[in-house]
TORZA-328102 format. One record per residue (C-alpha): residue number from 0; residue in three letters; chain; y, z, x. Coordinates in steps of 0.5 Angstrom, whole numbers, plus 500, padded with zeros to 3 digits. Example, Ala and Ser with C-alpha at 12.3 -4.5 7.8 and 13.67 -1.06 7.14 Angstrom:
! TORZA-328102
SEMAR  num  residu  chaine   yy   zz   xx
SEMAR    0     ala       A  491  516  525
SEMAR    1     ser       A  498  514  527
//
This chain:
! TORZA-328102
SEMAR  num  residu  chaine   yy   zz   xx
SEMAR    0     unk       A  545  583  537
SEMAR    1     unk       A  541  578  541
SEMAR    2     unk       A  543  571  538
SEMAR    3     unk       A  539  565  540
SEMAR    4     unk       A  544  560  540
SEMAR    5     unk       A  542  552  541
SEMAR    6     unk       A  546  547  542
SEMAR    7     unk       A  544  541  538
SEMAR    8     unk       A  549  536  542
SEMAR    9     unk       A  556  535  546
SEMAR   10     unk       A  560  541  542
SEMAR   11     unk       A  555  542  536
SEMAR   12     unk       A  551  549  537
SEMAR   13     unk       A  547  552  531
SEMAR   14     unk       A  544  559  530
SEMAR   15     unk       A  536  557  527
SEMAR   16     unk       A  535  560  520
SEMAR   17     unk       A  531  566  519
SEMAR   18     unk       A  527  570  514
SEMAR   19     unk       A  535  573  513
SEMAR   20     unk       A  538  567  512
SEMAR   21     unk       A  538  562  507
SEMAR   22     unk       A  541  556  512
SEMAR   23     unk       A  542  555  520
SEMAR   24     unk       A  550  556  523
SEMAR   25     unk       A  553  551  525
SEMAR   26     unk       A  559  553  530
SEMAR   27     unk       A  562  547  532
SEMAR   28     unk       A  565  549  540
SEMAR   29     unk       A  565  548  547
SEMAR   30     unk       A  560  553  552
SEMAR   31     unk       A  567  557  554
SEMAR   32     unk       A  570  558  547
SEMAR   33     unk       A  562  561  545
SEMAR   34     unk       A  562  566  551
SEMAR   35     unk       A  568  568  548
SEMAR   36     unk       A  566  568  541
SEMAR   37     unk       A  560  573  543
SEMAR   38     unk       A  565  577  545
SEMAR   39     unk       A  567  580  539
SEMAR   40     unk       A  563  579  531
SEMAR   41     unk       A  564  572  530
SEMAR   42     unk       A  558  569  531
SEMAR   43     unk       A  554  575  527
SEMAR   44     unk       A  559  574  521
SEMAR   45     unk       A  557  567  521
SEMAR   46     unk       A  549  570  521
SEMAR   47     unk       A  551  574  516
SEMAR   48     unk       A  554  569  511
SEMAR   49     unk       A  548  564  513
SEMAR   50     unk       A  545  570  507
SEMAR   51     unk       A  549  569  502
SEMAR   52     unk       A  546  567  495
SEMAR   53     unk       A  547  560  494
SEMAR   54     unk       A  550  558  501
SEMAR   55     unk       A  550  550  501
SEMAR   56     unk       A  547  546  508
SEMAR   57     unk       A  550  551  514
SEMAR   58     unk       A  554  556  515
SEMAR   59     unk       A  560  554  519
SEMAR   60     unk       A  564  557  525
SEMAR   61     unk       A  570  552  528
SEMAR   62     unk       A  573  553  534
SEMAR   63     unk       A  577  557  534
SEMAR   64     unk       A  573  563  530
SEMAR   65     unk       A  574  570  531
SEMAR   66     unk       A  572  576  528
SEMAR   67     unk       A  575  577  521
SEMAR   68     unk       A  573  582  514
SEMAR   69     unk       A  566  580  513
SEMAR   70     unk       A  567  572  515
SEMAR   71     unk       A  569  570  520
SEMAR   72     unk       A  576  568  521
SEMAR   73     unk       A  575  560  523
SEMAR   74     unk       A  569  560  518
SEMAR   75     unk       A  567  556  512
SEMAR   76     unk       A  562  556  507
SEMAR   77     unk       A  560  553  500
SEMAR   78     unk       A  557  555  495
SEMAR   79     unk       A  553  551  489
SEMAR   80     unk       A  558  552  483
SEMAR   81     unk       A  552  555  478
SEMAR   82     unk       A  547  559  483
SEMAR   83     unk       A  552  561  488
SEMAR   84     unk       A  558  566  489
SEMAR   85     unk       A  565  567  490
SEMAR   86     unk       A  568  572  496
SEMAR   87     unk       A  574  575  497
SEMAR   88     unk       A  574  577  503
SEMAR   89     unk       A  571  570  504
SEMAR   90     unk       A  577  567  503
SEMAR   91     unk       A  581  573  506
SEMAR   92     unk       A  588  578  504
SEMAR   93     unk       A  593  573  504
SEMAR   94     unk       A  590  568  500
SEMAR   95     unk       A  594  561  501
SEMAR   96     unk       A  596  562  508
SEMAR   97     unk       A  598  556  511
SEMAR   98     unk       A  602  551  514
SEMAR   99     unk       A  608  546  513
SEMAR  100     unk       A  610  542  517
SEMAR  101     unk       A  619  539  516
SEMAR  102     unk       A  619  532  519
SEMAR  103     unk       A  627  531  521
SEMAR  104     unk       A  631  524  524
SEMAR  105     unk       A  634  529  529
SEMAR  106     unk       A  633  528  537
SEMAR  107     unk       A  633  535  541
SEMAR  108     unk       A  640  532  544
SEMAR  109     unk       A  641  532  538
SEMAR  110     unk       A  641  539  536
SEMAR  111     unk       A  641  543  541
SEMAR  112     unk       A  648  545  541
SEMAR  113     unk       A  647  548  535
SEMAR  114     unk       A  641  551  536
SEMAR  115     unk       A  643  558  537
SEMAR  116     unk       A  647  558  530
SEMAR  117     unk       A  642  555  526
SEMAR  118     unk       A  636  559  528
SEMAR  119     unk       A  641  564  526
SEMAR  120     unk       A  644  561  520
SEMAR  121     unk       A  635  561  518
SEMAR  122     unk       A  634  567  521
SEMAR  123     unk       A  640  570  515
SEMAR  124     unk       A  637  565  509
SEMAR  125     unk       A  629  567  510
SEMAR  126     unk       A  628  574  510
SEMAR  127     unk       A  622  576  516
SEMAR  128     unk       A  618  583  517
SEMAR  129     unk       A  613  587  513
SEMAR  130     unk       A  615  589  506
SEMAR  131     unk       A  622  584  506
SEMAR  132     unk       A  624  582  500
SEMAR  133     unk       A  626  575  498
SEMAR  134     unk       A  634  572  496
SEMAR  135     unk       A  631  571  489
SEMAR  136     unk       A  627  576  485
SEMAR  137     unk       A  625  574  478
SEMAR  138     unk       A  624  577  473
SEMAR  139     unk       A  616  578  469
SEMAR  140     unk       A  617  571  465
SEMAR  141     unk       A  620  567  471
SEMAR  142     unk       A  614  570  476
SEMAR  143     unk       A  608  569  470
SEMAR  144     unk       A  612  561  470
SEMAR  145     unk       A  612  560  478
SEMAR  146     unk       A  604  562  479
SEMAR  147     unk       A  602  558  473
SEMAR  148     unk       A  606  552  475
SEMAR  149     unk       A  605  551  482
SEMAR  150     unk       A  611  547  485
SEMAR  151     unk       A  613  545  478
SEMAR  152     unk       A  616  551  478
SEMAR  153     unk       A  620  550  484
SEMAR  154     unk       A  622  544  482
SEMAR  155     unk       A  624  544  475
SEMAR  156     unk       A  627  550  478
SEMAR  157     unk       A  632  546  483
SEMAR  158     unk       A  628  549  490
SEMAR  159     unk       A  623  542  491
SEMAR  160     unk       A  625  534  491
SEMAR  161     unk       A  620  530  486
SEMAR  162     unk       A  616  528  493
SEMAR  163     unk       A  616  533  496
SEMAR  164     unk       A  609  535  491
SEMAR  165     unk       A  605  529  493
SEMAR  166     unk       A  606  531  500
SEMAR  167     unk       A  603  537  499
SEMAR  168     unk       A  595  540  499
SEMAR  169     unk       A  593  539  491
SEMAR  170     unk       A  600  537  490
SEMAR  171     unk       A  602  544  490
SEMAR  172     unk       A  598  547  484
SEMAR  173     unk       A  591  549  483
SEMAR  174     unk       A  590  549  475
SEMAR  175     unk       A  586  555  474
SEMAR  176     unk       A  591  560  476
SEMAR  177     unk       A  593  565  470
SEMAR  178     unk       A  596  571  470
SEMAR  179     unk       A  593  574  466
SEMAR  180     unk       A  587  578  471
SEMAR  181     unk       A  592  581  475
SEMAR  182     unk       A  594  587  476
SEMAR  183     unk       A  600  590  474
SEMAR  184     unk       A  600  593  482
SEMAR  185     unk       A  600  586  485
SEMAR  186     unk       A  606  583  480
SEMAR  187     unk       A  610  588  481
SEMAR  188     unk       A  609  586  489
SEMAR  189     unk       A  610  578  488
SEMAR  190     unk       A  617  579  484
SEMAR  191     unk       A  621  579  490
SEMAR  192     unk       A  617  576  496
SEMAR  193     unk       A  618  569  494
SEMAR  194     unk       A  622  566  500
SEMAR  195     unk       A  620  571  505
SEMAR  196     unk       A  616  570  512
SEMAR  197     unk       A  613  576  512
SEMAR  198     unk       A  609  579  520
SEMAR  199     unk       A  603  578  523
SEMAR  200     unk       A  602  571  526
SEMAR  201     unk       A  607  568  521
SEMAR  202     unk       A  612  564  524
SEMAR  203     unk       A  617  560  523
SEMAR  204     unk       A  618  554  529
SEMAR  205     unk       A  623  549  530
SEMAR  206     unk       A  619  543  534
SEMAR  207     unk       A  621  537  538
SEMAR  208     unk       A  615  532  538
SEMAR  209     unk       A  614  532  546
SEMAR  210     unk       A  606  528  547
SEMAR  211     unk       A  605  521  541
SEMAR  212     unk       A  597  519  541
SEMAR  213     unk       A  597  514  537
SEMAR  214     unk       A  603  510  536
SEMAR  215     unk       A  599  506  530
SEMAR  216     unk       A  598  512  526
SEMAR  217     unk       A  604  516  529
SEMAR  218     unk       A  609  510  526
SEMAR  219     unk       A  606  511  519
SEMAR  220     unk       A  607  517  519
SEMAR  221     unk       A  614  517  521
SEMAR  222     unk       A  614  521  527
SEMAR  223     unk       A  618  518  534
SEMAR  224     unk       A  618  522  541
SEMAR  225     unk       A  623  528  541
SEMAR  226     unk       A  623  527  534
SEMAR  227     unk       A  626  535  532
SEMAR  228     unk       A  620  538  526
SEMAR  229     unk       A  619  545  523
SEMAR  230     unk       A  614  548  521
SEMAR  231     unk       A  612  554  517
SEMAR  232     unk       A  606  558  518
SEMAR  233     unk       A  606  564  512
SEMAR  234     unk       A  602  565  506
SEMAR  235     unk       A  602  569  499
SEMAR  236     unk       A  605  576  502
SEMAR  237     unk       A  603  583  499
SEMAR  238     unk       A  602  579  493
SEMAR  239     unk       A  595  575  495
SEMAR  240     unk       A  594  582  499
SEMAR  241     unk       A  594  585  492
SEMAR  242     unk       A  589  581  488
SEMAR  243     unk       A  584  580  494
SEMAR  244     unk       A  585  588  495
SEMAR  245     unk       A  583  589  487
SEMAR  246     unk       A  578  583  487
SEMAR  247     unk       A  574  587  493
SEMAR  248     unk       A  574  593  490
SEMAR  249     unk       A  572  591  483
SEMAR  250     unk       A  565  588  487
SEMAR  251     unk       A  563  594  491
SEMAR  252     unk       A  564  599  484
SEMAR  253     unk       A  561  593  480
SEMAR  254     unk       A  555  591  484
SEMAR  255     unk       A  553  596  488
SEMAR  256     unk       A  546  595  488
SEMAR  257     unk       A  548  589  491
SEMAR  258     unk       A  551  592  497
SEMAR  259     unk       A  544  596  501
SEMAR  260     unk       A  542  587  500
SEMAR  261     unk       A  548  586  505
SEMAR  262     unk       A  548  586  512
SEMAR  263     unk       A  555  587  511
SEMAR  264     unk       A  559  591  505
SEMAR  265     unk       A  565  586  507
SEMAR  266     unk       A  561  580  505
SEMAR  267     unk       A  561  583  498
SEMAR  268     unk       A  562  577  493
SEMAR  269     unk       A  562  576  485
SEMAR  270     unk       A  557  571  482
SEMAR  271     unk       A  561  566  481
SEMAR  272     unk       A  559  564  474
SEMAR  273     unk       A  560  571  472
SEMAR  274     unk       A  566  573  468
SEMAR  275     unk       A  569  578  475
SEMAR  276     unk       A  568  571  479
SEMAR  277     unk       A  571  566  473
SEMAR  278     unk       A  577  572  473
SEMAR  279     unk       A  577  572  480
SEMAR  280     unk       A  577  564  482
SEMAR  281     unk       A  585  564  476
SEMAR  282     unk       A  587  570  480
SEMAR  283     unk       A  586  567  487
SEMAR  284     unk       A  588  560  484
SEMAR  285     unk       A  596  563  482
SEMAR  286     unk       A  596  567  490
SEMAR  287     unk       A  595  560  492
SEMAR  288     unk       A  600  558  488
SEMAR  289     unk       A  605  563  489
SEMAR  290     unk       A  605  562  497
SEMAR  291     unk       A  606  554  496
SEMAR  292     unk       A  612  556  492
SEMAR  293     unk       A  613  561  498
SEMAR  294     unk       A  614  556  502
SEMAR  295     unk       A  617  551  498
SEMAR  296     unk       A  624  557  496
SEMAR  297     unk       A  623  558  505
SEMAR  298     unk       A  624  550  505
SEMAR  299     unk       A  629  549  501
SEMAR  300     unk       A  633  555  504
SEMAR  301     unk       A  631  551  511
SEMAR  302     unk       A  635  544  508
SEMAR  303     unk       A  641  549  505
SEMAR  304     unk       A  641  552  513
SEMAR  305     unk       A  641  545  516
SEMAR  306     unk       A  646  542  511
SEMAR  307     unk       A  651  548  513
SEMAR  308     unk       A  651  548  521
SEMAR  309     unk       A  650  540  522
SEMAR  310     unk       A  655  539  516
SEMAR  311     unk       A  650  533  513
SEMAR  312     unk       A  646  534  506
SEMAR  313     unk       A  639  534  508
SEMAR  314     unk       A  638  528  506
SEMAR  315     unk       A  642  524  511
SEMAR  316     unk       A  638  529  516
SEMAR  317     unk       A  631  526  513
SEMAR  318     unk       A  628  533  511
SEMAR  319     unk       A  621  532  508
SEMAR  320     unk       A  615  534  508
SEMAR  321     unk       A  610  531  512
SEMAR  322     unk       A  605  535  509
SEMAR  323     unk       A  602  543  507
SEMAR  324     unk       A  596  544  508
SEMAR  325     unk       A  592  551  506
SEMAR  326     unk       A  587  555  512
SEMAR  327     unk       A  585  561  506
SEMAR  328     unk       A  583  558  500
SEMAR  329     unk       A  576  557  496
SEMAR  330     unk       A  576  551  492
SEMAR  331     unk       A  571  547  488
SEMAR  332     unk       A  570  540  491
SEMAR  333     unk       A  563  535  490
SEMAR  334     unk       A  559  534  497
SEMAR  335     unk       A  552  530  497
SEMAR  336     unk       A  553  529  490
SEMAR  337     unk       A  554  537  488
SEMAR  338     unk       A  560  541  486
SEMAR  339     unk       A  561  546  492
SEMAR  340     unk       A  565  553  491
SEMAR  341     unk       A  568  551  498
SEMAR  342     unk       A  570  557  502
SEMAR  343     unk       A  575  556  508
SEMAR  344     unk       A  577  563  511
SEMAR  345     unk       A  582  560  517
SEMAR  346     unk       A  580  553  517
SEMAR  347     unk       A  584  547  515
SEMAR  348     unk       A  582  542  509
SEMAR  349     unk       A  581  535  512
SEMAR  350     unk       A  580  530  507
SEMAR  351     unk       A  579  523  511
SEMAR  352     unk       A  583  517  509
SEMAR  353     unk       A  580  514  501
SEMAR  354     unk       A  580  520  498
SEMAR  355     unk       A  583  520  491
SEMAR  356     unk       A  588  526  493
SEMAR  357     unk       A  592  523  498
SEMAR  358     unk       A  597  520  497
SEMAR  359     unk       A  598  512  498
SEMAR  360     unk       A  600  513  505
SEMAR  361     unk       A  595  518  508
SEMAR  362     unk       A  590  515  503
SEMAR  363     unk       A  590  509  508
SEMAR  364     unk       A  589  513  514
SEMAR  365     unk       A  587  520  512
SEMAR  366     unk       A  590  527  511
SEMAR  367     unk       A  595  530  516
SEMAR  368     unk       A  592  536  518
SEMAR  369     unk       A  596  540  522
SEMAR  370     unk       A  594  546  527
SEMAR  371     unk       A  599  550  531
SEMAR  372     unk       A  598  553  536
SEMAR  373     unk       A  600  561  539
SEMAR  374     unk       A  607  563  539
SEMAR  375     unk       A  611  559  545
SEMAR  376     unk       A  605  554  546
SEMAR  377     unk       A  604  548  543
SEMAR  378     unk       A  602  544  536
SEMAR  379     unk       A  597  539  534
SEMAR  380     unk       A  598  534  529
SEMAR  381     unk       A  592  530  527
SEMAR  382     unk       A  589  526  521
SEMAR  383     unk       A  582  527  518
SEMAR  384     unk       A  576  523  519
SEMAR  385     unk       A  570  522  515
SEMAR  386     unk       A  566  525  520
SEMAR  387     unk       A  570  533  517
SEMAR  388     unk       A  566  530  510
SEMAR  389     unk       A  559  529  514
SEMAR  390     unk       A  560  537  519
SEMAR  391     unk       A  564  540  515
SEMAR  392     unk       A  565  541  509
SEMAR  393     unk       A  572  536  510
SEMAR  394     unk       A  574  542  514
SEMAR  395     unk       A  578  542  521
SEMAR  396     unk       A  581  549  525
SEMAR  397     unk       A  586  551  524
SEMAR  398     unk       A  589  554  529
SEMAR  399     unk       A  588  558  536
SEMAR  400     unk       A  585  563  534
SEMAR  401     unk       A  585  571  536
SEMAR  402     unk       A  583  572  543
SEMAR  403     unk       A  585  580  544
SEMAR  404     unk       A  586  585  539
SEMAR  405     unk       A  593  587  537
SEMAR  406     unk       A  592  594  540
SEMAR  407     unk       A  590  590  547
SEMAR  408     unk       A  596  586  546
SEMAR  409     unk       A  601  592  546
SEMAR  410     unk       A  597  596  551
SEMAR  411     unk       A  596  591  556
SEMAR  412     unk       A  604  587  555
SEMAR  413     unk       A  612  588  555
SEMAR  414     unk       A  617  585  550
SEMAR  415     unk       A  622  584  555
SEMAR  416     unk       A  617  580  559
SEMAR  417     unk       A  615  576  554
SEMAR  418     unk       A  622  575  552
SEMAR  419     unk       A  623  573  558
SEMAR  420     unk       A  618  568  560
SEMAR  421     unk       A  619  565  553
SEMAR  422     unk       A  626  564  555
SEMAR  423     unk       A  625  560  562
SEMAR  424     unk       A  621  555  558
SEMAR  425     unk       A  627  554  553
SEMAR  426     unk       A  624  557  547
SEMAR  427     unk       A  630  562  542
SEMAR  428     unk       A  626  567  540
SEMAR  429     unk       A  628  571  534
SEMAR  430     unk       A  625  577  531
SEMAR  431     unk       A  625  583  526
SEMAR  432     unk       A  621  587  531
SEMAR  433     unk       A  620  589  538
SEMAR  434     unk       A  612  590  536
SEMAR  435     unk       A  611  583  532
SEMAR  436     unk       A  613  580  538
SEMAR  437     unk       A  609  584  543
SEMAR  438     unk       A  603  582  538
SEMAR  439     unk       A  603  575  538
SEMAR  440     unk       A  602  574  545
SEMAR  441     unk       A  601  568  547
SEMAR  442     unk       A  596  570  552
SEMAR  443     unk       A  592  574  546
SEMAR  444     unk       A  589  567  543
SEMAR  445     unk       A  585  562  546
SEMAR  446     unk       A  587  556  549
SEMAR  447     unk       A  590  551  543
SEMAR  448     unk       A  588  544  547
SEMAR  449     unk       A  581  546  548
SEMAR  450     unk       A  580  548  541
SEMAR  451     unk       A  584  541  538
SEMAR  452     unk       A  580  537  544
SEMAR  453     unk       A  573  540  541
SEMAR  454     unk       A  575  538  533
SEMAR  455     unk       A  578  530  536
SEMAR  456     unk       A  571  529  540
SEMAR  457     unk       A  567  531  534
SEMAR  458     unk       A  572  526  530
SEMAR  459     unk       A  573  531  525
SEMAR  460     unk       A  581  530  525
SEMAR  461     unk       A  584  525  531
SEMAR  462     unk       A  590  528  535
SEMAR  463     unk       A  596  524  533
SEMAR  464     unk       A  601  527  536
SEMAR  465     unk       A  603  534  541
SEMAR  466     unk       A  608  539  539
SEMAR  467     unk       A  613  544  543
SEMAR  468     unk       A  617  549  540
SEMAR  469     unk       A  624  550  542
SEMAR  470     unk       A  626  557  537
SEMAR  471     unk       A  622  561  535
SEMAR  472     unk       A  623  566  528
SEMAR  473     unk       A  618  572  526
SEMAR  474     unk       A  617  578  522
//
C-alpha cells in the first residue's frame, strides 16, 4: 500500500484521512525511524485503526512503532466511552506489561564485588522462562482476592511496604477488575505464575545511573551519578494471554458481520458499552492488576535477595519504587472534556506535573516515565509534560521498539557472540535459554537514543537521566 505521508512539522508526521478513515494518523518520529516503519505494517495498522467506530482525534504511532496484532506495537488510540469500542487485540496478549524501576543507595563500587552472587541469588528467587511457575501458588480464593485487590493484596499480605502503592501507576489497582468473566482456562494458568519473570523481551536489569540531564528534577527524584537501580520489564504472563486470547475469540464468533467491515480481522473489537465490552474492560482490569502484583512478588523476592548477599535490610539499602508504569492497558481517561477509552498498546502513560494522580512529589514535576532500552543498551528516565496531554493522549514510548523479527535474529546471530560482546562492556548475562537471548539481540531494535531524542523534542516526556546495564537476567 502506497501511503501519502506528510510531515506537519519537526518530528510530527500525519497520514490524511480518507473515505476508510474516521481521523488522520498521527506518527510522532524522525524521517530515519519512519523508513523503517514502511519496512513492515506499522504504518498500515495505524490506518486501519484510524477506521475504527468512535476513534477520538487521531490514531497515533509513537516512535518506537512497529507492527504488532492488529495495532501497532507503539500505537495509541482513544475511543468515545458511549459511541466507541474496546479492543483486545488493541491492547495486546500480555495485558499490563510493564516497567518498574528500584531506586537503591548503592554505588557501582559498591557492589560489584558481589555482583555475580546476587545475580544468582535473584536469578534462584525469580523464576524466568516460558511456563515457569512462581515461589507462591495460591489457591482459588487467594488468587480471586489478589486480582481484585491489586497491590492491596500484596500488601496486606507482606510482599509490599505501604509506600510502595503511591509509587505505582493507579496505585496498583484498577477498581473494574472482577473474576467473575474469566474463564476457568485462564485462572488455572494465573495460579502459579505470581512472581515470575516470563520469556520474550522480559527482563530484568541491574543498572547504574551513567548520564544525569537535569540535576534539578534528578534531585527530586532522589537519583545521583553511579547510583545502582533495577528494573523490571514483565507483565500478566499466560494469565493476561488467556483472557486476550478468550475475549478475541468471543468477538470474531460474536460479531462476525463486523469482520467483512474491517480491514483487518485482528482489529476486532467489542462495543464498549455492550455487555461482552463491559466483561471484557473487568477482566482486562484484573490481568492488570495481577501483573502489578507479579512485579510486586518479583520485587519483594529482589529485597530478600539484596538483604541475603549485602547482609543489610532492604531498607537500609533504600530499595524503593521510584515508579511503575504500564505499556498495554486500555483506561478511561477525560480529554477535551470528553470521557476516552484510552488505548495504549506499547506506549507508556504520561501524566504531566498537576495531574490528580500522582503523588505530591511527582504531581510538581510531572509522572516518571521510564523507556528501557534493548538488552545490554541503555535506559531513559524521563518525566512527563503537558505537551504528552496536547500530542498524545498523555502517552510517551515505551521503549526501543522491534527492528528485525525473532526469526532474522536467530538466523542472522550466534549466542556465544552475543555473550561475548555482552561481556566486554561488562554486562552479567543470565538466562534460562540459549534462544532467548539470541532473540533479544541488541541489533534486533531500533536505536533507543533516537527514539528518546524524538519523544524530548516534541516535550511529551524530558530525559532526566540515562541508564546503563551491568546484569542482565531473562527467560
Amino acid at each position: 500500500m502506497d501511503l501519502k505521508i506528510n510531515k506537519i512539522d519537526n518530528n510530527i508526521f500525519e497520514i490524511k484521512e480518507d473515505k476508510n478513515m474516521n481521523v488522520p494518523v498521527r506518527i510522532y518520529a524522525n524521517e530515519n525511524l519512519i523508513e523503517k516503519m514502511k519496512n513492515d505494517k506499522t504504518l498500515i495498522q495505524g490506518k486501519n485503526v484510524a477506521s475504527l467506530p468512535g476513534i477520538y482525534k487521531y490514531s497515533i504511532v509513537m516512535p518506537d512503532g512497529h507492527e504488532g496484532y492488529g495495532f501497532p506495537v507503539g500505537g495509541v488510540a482513544a475511543f468515545d466511552i458511549n459511541e466507541g469500542i474496546i479492543s483486545p487485540g488493541g491492547i495486546g496478549y500480555d495485558i499490563n506489561c510493564g516497567v518498574r524501576l528500584i531506586k537503591t543507595n548503592l554505588t557501582y563500587n559498591e557492589i560489584k564485588a558481589k555482583l555475580k552472587e546476587l545475580v544468582e541469588e535473584i536469578f534462584k528467587n525469580v523464576p524466568a522462562g516460558v511456563g515457569e511457575t512462581g515461589k507462591i501458588i495460591l489457591s482459588t480464593g487467594q488468587f480471586k482476592d489478589s486480582i481484585e485487590e491489586g497491590l492491596d493484596w500484596s500488601y496486606r499480605e507482606g510482599y509490599a511496604w505501604k509506600e510502595d502503592l503511591d509509587y505505582i501507576e493507579s496505585n496498583g489497582k484498577l477498581k473494574e477488575a472482577s473474576i467473575d468473566y474469566i474463564s476457568d482456562l485462564a485462572i488455572r494458568r494465573g495460579l502459579d505464575q505470581l512472581g515470575t519473570l516470563g520469556s520474550g523481551n522480559h527482563f530484568l536489569e541491574i543498572q547504574v545511573i551513567e548520564k544525569i540531564f537535569n540535576q534539578e528534577i534528578a534531585k527530586i527524584l532522589g537519583l545521583e551519578n553511579d547510583q545502582v537501580m533495577i528494573m523490571i520489564h514483565t507483565g500478566s504472563r499466560g494469565f493476561g494471554h488467556q483472557i486476550a486470547s478468550d475475549y478475541i475469540e468471543l468477538g470474531l464468533n460474536k460479531y462476525k458481520d463486523t469482520i467483512d467491515r474491517l480491514p483487518d480481522r485482528e482489529l476486532i473489537y467489542l462495543p464498549f458499552q455492550s455487555e461482552e465490552g463491559q466483561k471484557y474492560l473487568k477482566s482486562m482490569s484484573a490481568a492488570a492488576n495481577f501483573a502489578w502484583n507479579n512485579r510486586q512478588l518479583i520485587t519483594y523476592q529482589i529485597r530478600r535477595s539484596f538483604e541475603k548477599v549485602y547482609n543489610h535490610s532492604a531498607e537500609d539499602i533504600g530499595l524503593n519504587i521510584l515508579y511503575d508504569v504500564a505499556h498495554n492497558i486500555a483506561k478511561i481517561e477525560k480529554y477535551d472534556n470528553k470521557k476516552l477509552i484510552v488505548h495504549r498498546k506499547g506506549a507508556t502513560r504520561a501524566f504531566p506535573a498537576g495531574s490528580e494522580e500522582l503523588v505530591s512529589k511527582y504531581n510538581k514535576i510531572g509522572q516518571p516515565v521510564l523507556i528501557p532500552g534493548s538488552m545490554g543498551t541503555g535506559s531513559y528516565i524521563l518525566v512527563a509534560n503537558q505537551n504528552s496531554v496536547d500530542l498524545s493522549f498523555a502517552s510517551s514510548a515505551h521503549g526501543a521498539g522491534r527492528n528485525l523479527s525473532r526469526s532474522s535474529a536467530r538466523k542472522k546471530f550466534r549466542y556465544d557472540d552475543i555473550i561475548n560482546n555482552l561481556n566486554k562492556k561488562g554486562i552479567i548475562v543470565k538466562s534460562t535459554t540459549k534462544e532467548g537471548i539470541i532473540e533479544e539481540v541488541p541489533e534486533a531494535y531500533k536505536d533507543i537514543d533516537e527514539v528518546v531524542k524524538v519523544i524530548d523534542s516534541l516535550n511529551i516526556s524530558n530525559i532526566v537521566a540515562r541508564l546503563r546495564p551491568i546484569a542482565v537476567i531473562k527467560g
